[in-house]
N, C-alpha and C positions, 0 to 999 in steps of 0.2 A: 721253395719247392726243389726239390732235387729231379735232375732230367733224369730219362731213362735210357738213357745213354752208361749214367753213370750208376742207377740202380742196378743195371742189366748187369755192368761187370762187378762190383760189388758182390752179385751172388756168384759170379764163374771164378770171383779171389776166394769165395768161402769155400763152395763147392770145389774146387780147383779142378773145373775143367770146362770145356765149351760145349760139351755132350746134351743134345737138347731131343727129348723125346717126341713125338708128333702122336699125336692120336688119332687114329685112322680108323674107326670100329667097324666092322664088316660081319654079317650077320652070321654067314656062312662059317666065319675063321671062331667064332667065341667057342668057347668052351661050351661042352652038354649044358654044363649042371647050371649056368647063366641063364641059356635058352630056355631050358627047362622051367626053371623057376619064373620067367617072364611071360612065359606060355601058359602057367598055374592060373594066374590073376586073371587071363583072357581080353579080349577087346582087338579090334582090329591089327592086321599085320603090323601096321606101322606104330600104335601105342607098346603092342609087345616088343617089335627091335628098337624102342627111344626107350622102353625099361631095361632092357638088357642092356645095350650102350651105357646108362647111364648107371649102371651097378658094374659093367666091365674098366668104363675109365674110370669111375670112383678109387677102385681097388689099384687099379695101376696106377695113379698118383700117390695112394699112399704106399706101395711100394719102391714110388720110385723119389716120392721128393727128398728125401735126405741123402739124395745121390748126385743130382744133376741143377742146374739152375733153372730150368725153362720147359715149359712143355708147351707142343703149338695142338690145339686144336685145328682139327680141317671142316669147317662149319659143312661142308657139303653131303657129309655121309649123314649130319643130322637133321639138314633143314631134306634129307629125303626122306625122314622121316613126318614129315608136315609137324604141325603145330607141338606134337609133344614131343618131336626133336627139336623144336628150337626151345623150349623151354629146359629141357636137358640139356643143351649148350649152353644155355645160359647157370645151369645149375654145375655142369661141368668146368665152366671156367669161375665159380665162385670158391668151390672146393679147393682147385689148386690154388687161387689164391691163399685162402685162406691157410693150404697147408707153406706159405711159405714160397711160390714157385714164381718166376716171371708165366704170365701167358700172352703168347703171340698167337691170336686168333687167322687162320689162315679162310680167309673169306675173296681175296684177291678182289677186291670192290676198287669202282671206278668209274665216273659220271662230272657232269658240268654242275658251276654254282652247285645252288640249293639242295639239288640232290646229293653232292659229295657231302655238304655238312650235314644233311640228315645221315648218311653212313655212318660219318665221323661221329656224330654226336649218339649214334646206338652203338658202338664199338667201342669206342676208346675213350677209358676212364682214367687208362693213366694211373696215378701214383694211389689216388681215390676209389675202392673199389665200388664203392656206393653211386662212382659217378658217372654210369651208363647201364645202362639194360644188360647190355653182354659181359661189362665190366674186365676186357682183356688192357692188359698194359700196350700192347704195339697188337697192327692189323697190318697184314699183307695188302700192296696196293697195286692198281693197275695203271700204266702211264700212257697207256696207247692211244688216248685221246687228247694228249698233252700237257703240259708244265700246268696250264691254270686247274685243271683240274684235281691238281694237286695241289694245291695251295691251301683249300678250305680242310683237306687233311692235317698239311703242315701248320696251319695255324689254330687246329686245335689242338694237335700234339705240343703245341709251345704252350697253349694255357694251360695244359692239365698235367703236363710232365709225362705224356707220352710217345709208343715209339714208331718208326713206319717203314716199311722194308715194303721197295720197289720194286718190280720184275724188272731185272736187267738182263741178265742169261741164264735163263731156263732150263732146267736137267732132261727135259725131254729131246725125244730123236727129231722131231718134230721142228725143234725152235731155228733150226737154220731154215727154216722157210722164210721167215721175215727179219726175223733178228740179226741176218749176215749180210743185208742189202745194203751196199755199199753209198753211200751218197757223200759226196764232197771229201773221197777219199779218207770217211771212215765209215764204219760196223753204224749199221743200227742201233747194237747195245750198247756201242761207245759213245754214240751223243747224249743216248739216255743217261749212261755211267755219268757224265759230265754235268749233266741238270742233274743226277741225285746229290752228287759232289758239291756242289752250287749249294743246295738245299740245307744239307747238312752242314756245311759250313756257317750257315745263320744259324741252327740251332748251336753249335756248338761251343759258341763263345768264350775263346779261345783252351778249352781244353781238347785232349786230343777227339777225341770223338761224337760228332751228331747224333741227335737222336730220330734220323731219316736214314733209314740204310736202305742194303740193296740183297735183292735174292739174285744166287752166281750159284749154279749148278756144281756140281762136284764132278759131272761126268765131262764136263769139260775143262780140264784142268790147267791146260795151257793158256786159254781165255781168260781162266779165274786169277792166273798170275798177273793177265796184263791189269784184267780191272783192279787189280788190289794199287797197282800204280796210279790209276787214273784217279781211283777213292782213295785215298790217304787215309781219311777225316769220314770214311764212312763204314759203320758196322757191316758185316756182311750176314746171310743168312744162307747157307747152303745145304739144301737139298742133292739125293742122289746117292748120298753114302748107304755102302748094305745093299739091301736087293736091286736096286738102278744099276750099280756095276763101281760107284765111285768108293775109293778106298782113302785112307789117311794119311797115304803120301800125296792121293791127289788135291787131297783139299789144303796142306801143310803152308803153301803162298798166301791164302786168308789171314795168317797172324804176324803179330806182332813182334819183336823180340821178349817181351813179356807174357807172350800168350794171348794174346786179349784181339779184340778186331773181331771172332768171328764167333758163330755157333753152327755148329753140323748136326742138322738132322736123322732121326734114325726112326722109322716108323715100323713098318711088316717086321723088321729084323728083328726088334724087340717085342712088339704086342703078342706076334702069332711065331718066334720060335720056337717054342714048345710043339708045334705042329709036325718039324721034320728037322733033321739032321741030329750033331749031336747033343742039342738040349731037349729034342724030345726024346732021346735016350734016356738020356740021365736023370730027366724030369717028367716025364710025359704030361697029358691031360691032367689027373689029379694032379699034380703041383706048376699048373702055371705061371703064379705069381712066384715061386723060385725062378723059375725057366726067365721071369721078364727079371727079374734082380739081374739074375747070373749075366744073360745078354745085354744090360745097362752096365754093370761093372766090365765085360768084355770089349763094350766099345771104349767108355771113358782109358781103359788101360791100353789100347790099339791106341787114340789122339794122344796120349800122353808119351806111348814109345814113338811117334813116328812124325809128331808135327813139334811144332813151338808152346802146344800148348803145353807141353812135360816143367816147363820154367814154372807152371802152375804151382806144382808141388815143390819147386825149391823155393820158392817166396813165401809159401808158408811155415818155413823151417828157423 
């Protein structure tokens, strides 16, 4: 079984970059002619925006997978769609599968015993897409209830060959509430950092990278450096970049000298550019899936001039 650790980067050495799209659907942001068309068929608010979601990320995965490695669903915009959003989540992470993409289902779950491995065992399929309902490679986890409650994640992630990205420091204005409380003379997020580190390190059996990482915000950039110290050995997933305010020099301490170590989120910037500035110039409404191309080639080409991830494209030379 190959980790996904190592699957994860395998597609950011093909793709040669760490550029990872998020899928954030918003009813408001779609285009008419989706609405429209979902609004044709009729049935309640919610069956019509889980048809539109699930005809809007269809298209943007196949727009976008022969660009990037990974796309993160955010389970929450669908399970508020009740029942025929979660079935759309589940049809949206099957699609990119199958077009070729890692997906990291961003559900941020987190609970004692039984209940974590029933999460674990509806989320993450790991290497098998067949081998969960949701069938995402890695799920976003919650650790605020402590180390055991991650375990029944971590130890399904080891049978099935997949991945798990911890909250450690969060992109919002928010996380200095609890995240910066000082106790025995460190951070909050740096004890956590240290049991994700721990974590990964048993997954990682002696190659450089676990397949337990951590989410490290982008809008804290000077945090993100120290945690990349305290994680050696752990993937990073960072959120923040584009409309939060985090740029690609601030995330550039995530990688490697090869590039590799992290993936930078990119959600609003790319689904709904086409909305305003200049890619709705140049592209408007009628051509959005140009507008999300052009805004995925915009980012990948910003990480590649401004971080370590630019080595990407010299390894492939």
């Amino acid at each position: 079984m190959t980790s996904f650790a190592n699957r994860l980067h395998r597609e950011i050495l093909k793709k040669q970059t760490p550029a990872l799209v998020g899928l954030d659907p918003r009813w408001d942001q779609l285009p008419r002619e989706i609405q429209e068309r979902a609004s044709q068929q009729g049935g309640s608010d919610a069956a019509i925006h889980a048809r539109a979601f699930e005809e809007f990320c269809l298209r943007v995965i196949d727009v976008v997978s022969g660009l990037v490695p990974a796309v993160k669903p955010q389970s929450a915009f669908f399970e508020a769609c009740g029942p025929d959003g979660s079935r759309v989540l589940a049809n949206v992470i099957q699609h990119a599968r199958n077009a070729g993409l890692i997906v990291i289902c961003d559900a941020k779950r987190g609970d004692i015993g039984t209940t974590a491995e029933a999460y674990a065992a509806a989320y993450l399929a790991g290497e098998d897409p067949q081998a969960a309902p949701y069938a995402a490679d890695a799920l976003t986890i919650n650790p605020y209830m402590g180390v055991d409650t991650l375990q029944p994640f971590v130890s399904r992630a080891d049978a099935v060959g997949a991945g798990l990205y911890v909250l450690v420091r969060t992109s919002n204005p928010g996380a200095r509430d609890f995240q910066d409380r000082q106790t025995d003379d460190e951070t909050l997020y740096t004890a956590v950092a240290r049991q994700v580190e721990n974590l990964s390190l048993q997954l990682a059996r002696g190659e450089t990278y676990g397949s337990v990482g951590a989410v490290t915000g982008a809008t804290y950039p000077e945090e993100l450096a120290v945690l990349r110290k305290v994680m050696p050995h752990t993937p990073l997933l960072i959120p923040g970049y584009g409309s939060q305010g985090g740029t690609s020099q601030d995330v550039a301490a995530a990688f490697d000298g090869r590039g590799l170590g992290g993936l930078v989120n990119n959600s609003r910037g790319i689904l709904f550019g086409f909305r305003k500035g200049p890619l709705a110039e140049e592209f408007g409404e009628a051509r959005w899936e140009a507008a999300v191309q052009a805004a995925t080639v915009k980012m990948i080409d910003d990480l590649a001039a401004n971080t370590p991830a630019g080595k990407l494209r010299q390894s492939s030379k």
